[in-house]
C-alpha positions as CSV (number, residue, x, y, z in Angstrom):
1,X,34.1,-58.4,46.3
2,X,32.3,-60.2,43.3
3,X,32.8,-57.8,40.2
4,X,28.9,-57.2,38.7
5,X,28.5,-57.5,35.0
6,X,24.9,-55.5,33.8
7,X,23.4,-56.4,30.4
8,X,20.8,-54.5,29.0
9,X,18.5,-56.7,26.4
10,X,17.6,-60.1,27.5
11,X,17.2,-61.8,23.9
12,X,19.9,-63.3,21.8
13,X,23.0,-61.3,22.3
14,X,22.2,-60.3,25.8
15,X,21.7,-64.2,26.9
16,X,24.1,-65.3,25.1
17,X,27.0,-62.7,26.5
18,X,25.7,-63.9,30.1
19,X,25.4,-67.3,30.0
20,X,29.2,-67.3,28.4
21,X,30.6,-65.1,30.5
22,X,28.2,-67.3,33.5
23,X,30.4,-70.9,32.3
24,X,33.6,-69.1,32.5
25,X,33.6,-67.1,36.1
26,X,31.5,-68.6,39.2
27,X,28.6,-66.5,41.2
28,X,31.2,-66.0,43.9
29,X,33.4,-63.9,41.7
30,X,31.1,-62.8,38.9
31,X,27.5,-61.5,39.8
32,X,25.1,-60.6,36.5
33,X,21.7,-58.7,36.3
34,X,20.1,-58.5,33.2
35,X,17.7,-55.8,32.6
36,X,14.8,-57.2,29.6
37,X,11.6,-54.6,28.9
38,X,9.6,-57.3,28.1
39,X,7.7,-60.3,29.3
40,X,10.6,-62.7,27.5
41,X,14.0,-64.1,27.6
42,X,15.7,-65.7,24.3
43,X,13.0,-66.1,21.9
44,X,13.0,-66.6,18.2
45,X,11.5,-63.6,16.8
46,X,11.8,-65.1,13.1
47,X,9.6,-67.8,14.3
48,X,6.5,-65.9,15.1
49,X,5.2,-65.9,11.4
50,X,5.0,-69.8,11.9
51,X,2.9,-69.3,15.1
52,X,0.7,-66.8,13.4
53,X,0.1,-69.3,10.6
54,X,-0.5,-72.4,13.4
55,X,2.1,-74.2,11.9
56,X,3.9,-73.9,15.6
57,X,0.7,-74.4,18.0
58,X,2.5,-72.9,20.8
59,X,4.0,-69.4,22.0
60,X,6.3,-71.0,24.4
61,X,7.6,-73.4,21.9
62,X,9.8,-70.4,20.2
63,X,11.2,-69.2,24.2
64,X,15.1,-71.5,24.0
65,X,15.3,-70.3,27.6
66,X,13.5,-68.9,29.9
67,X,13.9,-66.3,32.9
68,X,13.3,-69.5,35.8
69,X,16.1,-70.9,34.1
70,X,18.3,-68.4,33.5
71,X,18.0,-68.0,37.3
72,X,18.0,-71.2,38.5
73,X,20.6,-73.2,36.2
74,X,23.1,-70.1,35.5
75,X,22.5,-67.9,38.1
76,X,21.6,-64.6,36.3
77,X,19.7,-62.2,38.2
78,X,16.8,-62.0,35.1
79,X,14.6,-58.4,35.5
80,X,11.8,-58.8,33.3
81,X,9.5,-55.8,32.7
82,X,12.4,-53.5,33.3
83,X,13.5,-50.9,30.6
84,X,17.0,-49.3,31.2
85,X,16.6,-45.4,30.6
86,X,19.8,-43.8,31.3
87,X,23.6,-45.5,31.1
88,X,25.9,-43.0,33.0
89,X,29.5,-44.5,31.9
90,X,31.4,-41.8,34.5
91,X,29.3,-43.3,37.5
92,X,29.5,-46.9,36.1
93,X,25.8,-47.2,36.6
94,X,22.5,-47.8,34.8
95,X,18.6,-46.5,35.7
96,X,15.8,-49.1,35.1
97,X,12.4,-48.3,35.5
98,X,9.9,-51.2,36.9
99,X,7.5,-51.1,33.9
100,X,4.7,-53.2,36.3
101,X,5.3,-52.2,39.7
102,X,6.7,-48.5,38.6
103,X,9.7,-46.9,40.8
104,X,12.9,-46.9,39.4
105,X,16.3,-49.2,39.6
106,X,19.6,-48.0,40.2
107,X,22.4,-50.7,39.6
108,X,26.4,-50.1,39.2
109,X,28.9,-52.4,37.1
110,X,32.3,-53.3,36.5
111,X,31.3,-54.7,32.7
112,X,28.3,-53.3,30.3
113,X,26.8,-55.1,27.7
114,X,24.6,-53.5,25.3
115,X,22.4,-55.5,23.8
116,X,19.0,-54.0,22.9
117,X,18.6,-55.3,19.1
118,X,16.6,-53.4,17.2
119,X,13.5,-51.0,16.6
120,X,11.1,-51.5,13.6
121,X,10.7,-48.9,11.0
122,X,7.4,-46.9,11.6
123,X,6.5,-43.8,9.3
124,X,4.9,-41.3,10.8
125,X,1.7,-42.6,8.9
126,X,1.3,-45.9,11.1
127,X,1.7,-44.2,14.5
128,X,-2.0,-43.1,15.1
129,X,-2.6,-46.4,17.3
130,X,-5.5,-47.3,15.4
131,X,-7.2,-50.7,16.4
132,X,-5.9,-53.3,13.8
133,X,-2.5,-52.0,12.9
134,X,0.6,-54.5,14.4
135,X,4.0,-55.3,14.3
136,X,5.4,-58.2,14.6
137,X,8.5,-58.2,16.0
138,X,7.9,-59.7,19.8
139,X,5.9,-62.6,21.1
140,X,3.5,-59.9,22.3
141,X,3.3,-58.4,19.4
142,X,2.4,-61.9,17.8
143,X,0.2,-62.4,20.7
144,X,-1.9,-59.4,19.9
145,X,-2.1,-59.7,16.1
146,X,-4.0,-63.7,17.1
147,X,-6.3,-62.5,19.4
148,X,-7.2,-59.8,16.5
149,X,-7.8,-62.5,14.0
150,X,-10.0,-64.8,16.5
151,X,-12.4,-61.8,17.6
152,X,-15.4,-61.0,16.1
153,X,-16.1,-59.6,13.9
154,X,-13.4,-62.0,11.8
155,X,-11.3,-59.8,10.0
156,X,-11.5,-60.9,6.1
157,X,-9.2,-58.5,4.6
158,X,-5.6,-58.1,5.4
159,X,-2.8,-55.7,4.0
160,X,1.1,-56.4,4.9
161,X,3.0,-53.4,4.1
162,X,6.7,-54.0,3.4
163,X,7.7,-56.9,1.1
164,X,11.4,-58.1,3.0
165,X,11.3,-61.6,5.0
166,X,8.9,-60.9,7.3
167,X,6.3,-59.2,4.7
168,X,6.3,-62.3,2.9
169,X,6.4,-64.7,5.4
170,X,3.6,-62.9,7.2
171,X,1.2,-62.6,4.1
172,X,1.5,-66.4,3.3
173,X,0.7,-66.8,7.4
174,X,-2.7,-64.5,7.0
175,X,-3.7,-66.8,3.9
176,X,-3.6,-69.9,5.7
177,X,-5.8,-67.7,8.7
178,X,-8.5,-67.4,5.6
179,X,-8.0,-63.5,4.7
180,X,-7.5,-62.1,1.4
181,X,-4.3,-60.3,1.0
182,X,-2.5,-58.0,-0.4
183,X,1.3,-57.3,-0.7
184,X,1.8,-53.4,-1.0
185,X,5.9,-53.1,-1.9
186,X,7.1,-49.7,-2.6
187,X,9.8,-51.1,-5.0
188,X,9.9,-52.9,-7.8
189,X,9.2,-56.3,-6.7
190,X,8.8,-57.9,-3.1
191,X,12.2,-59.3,-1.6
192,X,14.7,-56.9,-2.3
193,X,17.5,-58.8,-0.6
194,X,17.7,-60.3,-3.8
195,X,18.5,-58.8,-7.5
196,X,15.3,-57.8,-9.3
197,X,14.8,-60.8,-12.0
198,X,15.4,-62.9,-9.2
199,X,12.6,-61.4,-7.2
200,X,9.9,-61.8,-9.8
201,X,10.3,-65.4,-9.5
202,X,9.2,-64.6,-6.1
203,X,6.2,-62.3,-6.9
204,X,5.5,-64.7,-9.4
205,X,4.8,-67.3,-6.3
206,X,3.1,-64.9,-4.4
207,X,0.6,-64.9,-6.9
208,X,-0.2,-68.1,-7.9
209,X,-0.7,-68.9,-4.5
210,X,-3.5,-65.8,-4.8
211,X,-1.4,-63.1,-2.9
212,X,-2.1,-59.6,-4.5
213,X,1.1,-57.2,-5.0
214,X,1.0,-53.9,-5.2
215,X,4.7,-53.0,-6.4
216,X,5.7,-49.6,-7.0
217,X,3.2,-48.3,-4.8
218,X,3.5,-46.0,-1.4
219,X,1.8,-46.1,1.9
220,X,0.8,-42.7,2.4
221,X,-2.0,-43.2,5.1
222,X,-4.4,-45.3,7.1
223,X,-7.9,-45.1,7.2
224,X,-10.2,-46.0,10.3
225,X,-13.9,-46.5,11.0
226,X,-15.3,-46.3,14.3
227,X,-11.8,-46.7,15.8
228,X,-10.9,-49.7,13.7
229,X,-8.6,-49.7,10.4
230,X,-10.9,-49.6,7.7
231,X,-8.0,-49.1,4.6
232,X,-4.4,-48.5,3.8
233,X,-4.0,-45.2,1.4
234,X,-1.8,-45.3,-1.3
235,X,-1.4,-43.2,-4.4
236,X,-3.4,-45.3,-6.3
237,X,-6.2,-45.1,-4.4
238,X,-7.3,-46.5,-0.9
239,X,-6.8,-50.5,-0.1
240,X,-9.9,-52.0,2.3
241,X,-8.6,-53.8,5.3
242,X,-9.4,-55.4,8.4
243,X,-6.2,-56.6,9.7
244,X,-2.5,-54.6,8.6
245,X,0.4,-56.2,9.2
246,X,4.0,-53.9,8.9
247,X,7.0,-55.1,7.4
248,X,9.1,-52.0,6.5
249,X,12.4,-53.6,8.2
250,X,14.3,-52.7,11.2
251,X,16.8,-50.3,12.4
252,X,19.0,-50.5,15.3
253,X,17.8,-49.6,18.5
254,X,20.8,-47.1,19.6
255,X,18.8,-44.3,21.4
256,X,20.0,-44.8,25.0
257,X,23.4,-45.7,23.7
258,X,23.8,-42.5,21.8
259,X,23.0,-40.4,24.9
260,X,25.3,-42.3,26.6
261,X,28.1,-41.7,24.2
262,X,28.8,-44.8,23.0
263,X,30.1,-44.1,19.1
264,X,27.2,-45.1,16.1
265,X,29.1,-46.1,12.6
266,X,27.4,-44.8,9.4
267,X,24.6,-47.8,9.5
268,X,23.5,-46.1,12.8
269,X,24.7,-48.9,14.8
270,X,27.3,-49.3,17.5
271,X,30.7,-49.3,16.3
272,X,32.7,-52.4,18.0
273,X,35.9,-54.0,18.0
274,X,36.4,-57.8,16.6
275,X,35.8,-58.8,20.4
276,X,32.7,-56.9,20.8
277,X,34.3,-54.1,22.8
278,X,33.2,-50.6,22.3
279,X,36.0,-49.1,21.3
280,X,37.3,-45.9,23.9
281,X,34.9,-47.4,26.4
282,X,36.7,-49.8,28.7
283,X,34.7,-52.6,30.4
284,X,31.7,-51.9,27.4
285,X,30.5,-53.9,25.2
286,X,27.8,-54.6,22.6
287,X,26.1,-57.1,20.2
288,X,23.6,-58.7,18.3
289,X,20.8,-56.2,16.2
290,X,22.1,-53.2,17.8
291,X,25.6,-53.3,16.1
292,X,27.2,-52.6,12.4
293,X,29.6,-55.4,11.3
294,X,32.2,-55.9,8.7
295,X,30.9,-57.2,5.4
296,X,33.8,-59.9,4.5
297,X,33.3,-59.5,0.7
298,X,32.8,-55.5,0.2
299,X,34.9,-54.5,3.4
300,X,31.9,-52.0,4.5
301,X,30.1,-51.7,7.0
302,X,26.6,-53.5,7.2
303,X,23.6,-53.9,9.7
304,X,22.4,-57.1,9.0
305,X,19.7,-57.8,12.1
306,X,19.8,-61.4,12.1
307,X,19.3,-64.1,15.4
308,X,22.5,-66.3,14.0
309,X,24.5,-63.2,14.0
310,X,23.5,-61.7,17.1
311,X,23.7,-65.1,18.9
312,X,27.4,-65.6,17.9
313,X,28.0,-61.8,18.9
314,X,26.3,-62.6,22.3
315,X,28.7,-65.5,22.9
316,X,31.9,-63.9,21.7
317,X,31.3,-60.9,24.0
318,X,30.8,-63.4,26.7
319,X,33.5,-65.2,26.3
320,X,36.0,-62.4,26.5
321,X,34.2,-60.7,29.7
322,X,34.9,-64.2,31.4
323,X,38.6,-64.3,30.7
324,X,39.0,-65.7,27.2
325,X,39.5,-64.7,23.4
326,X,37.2,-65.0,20.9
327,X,36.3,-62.4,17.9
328,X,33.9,-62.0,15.3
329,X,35.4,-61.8,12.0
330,X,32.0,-60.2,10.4
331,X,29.8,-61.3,7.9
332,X,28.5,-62.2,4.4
333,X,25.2,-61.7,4.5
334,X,23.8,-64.9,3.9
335,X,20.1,-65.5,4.5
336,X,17.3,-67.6,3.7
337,X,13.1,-68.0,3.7
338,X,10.7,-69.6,1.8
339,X,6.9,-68.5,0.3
340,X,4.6,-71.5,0.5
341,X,6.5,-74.1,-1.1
342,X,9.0,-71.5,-3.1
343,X,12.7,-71.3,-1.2
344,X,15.0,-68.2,-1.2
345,X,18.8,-68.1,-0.7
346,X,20.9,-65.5,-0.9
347,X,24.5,-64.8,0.2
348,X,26.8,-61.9,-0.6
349,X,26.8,-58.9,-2.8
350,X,23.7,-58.2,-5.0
351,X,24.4,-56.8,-8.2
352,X,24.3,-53.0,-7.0
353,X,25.6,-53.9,-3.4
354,X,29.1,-55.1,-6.2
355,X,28.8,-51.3,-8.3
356,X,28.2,-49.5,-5.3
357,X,31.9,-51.4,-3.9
358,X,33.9,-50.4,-6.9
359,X,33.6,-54.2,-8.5
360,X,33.6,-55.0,-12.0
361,X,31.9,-58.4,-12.5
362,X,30.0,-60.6,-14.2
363,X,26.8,-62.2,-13.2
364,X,25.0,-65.6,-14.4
365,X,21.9,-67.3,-14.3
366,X,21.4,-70.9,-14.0
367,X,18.3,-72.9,-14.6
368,X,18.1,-76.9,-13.7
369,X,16.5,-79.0,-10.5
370,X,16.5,-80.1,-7.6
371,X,16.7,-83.5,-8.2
372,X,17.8,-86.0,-11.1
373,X,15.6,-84.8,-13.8
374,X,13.8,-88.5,-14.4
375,X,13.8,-88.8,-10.2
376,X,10.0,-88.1,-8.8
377,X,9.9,-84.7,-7.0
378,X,12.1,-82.8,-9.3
379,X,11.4,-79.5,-9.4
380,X,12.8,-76.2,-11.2
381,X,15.6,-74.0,-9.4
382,X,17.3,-71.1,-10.2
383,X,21.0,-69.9,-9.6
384,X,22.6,-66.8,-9.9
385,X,26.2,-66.1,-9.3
386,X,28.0,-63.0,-9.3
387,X,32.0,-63.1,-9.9
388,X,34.7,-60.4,-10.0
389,X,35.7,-59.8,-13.2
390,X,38.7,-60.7,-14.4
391,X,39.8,-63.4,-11.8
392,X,36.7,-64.7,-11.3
393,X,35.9,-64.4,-7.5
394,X,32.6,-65.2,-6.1
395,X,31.1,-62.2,-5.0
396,X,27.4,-62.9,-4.3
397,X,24.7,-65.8,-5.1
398,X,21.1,-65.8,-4.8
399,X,18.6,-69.3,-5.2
400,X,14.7,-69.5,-5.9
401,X,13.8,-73.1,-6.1
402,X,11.5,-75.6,-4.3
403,X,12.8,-78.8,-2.5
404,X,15.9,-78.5,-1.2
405,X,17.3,-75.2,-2.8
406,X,17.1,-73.0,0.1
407,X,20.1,-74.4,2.1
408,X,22.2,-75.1,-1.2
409,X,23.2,-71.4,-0.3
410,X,25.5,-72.7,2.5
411,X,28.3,-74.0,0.2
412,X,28.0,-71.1,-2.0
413,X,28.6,-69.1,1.8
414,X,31.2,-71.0,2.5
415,X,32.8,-71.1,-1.0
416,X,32.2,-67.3,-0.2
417,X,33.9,-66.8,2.7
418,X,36.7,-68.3,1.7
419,X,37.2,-66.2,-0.9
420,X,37.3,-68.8,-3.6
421,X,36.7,-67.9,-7.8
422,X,34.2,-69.7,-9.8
423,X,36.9,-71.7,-11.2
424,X,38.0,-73.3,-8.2
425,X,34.1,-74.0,-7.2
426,X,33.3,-75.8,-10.6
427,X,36.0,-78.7,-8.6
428,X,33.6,-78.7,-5.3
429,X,33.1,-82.4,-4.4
430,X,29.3,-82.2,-3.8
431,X,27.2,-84.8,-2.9
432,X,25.5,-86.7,-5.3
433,X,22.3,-89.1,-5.7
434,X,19.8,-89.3,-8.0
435,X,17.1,-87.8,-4.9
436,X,19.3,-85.2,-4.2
437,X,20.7,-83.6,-7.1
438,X,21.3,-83.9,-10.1
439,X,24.8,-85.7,-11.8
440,X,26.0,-81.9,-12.5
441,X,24.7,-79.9,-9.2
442,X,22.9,-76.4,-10.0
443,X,25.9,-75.2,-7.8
444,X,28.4,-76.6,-9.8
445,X,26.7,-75.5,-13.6
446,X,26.2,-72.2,-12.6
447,X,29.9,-72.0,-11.7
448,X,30.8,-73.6,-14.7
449,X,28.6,-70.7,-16.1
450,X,30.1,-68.2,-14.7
451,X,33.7,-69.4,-15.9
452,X,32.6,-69.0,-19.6
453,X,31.2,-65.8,-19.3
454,X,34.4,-64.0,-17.5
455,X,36.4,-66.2,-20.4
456,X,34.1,-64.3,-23.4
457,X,34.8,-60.9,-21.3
458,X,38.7,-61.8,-22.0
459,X,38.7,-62.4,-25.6
């Protein structure tokens, strides 16, 4: 008798975890249901900005793979519109209500895997379900927020609260819709992924492109007329919109697996073993935005929701349900997203992330380009590198440049995750050509920079 494997989330982790475990164990001896609330399998949720904007004309451009095929090519028994309620772990079964047809779904399994990513951060504030308000975390979500900007009347004013990835992202895809907007960030500066003087380099693009920020400043309310969001209320004052996006970041979605008893780490996310197992629950396991994972460089753990992690997770959980051996060795944190023309990298400890660890370090800014200085297209870019202090081991790195600076973080990563120092790095045999960089990369001089300042701290 086939043994049934159940996974509950049909995005990333989930998909990925099936389709593995699908390639290493026929239909015969494997069968697979996955459960998925909504209208989509394997989408790119970071993409949606880009659709909002027009910059990708169409939804189904950002679906990788689709229920039909998940069905037809791998043989995964896809329930869309189907949101798991209950996970009894004794009975080795799960309840499923039919969110379009109603009645309810009882299904037992031999392997569990727990894969429903995560929940945005709502204050109490934004749950009045006033006309205007969105999210933008599923292709729904991005579907509503369009057909809100096309009816009439056209909205003219919009407000994105939050200032992370998708705050920024989302405020530069409203501008290009035609709306004024303003940026309301309760701290100091938007992107606080990055250190604070590396931030303001971002604000400062944020404005010039005519983005408003209102730093420092708290959401405390919204406003409505005649059903409709009329203003955001902040301390300072009410702030008149038509359209409000929210961008307060994400936690992980760990309701059901908390009443089920599965174990939550101190990040609020499931606690797993390097192969993805829940640890004390045999034949369970869990991935993608729903987990906490190792940070490589502090040794804490972190919940860092992110598609390329959850993907990986997905597809080591899979391949361990079908018979093999993979782990996932954890994380560094890298990440990256650009404002207009402005790129941001960022990998690693920040500078508090390195105090609150224990780390004594140094940190350094470098300024040079993209580009040989004399070649056309050369444009500023900033690198800062934080190093333990005294041997000189990178600990973090953050880039704000234009052209080509964004995906200069992936050495820095790598050098990273390797645990190299600034020393060593200063060797790296980078590619060089007058378009690309110039003679002395902004990688290399800011380790170079980085060297001289842990040699001052010596003397």
């Amino acid at each position: 008798m086939a043994e049934r494997l159940i996974v509950v989330g049909g995005d990333a982790a989930g998909m990925a975890a099936a389709s593995q475990a699908r390639r290493r164990r026929d239909g015969a001896d494997l069968e697979i249901v996955a459960f998925e609330r909504g209208h989509f399998t394997s989408y790119s949720a970071c993409g949606i900005p880009y659709w909002i904007s027009g910059l990708v004309p169409d939804r189904d451009a950002l679906i990788a793979r689709g229920a039909v095929t998940f069905r037809e090519q791998f043989d995964i028994d896809v329930r869309l519109r189907h949101e798991v309620t209950a996970i009894d772990l004794d009975r080795r079964e799960v309840v499923a209500r039919d969110l379009d047809g109603g009645g309810e779904v009882r299904a037992g399994f031999d392997s569990l895997v727990y894969a429903t990513g995560a929940v945005p951060v709502q204050p109490e504030w934004a749950r009045g379900g006033i006309a205007g308000v969105f999210g933008v975390q599923t292709l729904d979500d991005g579907a509503a927020l369009l057909g809100w900007l096309d009816r009439e009347p056209r909205p003219r004013r919009a407000v994105v609260v939050g200032g992370g990835y998708i705050g920024v992202e989302m405020a530069e895809a409203l501008l290009q819709h035609g709306l004024s907007v303003d940026l309301v960030e309760q701290g100091a500066q938007p992107m606080s992924t990055v250190d604070p003087d590396m931030g303001e380099l971002v604000a400062a693009a944020l404005r010039k492109v005519g983005i408003s920020i209102r730093s420092g400043l708290t959401v405390t309310g919204l406003q409505e007329r005649d059903g409709r969001i009329a203003a955001v209320v902040t301390a300072e004052g009410p702030i008149p919109a038509d359209v409000v996006v929210l961008g307060l970041g994400v936690r992980p979605n760990t309701a059901l697996a908390a009443a089920a008893g599965l174990p939550l780490g101190p990040t609020g996310g499931i606690r797993t073993d390097l192969r993805m197992r829940v640890p004390g629950m045999p034949g369970v396991w869990a991935a993608g935005d729903c987990v906490e994972t190792l940070h490589r460089v502090s040794g804490l753990p972190v919940h860092i929701p992110l598609g390329t992690h959850a993907n990986k997770q997905g597809r080591v959980a899979g391949i361990n349900i079908g018979g093999g051996y993979a782990t996932f060795p954890g994380v560094v944190g890298t990440a990256v997203t650009k404002v207009c023309d402005l790129e941001v990298g960022r990998t690693g400890l920040r500078e508090p992330d390195a105090a609150a660890a224990g780390f004594e370090f140094v940190t350094v800014r470098a300024e040079s380009t993209n580009r040989a200085g004399y070649y056309p297209g050369a444009r500023p870019m900033t690198v800062k590198l934080i190093a333990e202090r005294p041997g000189g081991r990178l600990l973090g790195a953050q880039i704000v440049g234009w052209s080509e600076a964004a995906k200069r973080i992936d050495a820095l990563a790598v050098a990273l995750w390797n645990g190299m120092t600034v020393d060593e790095m200063t060797a790296l045999d980078l590619g060089y050509a007058p378009p690309f960089a110039p003679v002395w990369d902004p990688v290399l001089i800011a380790a170079r920079r980085a060297v001289d300042a842990l040699s001052r701290t010596e003397r």
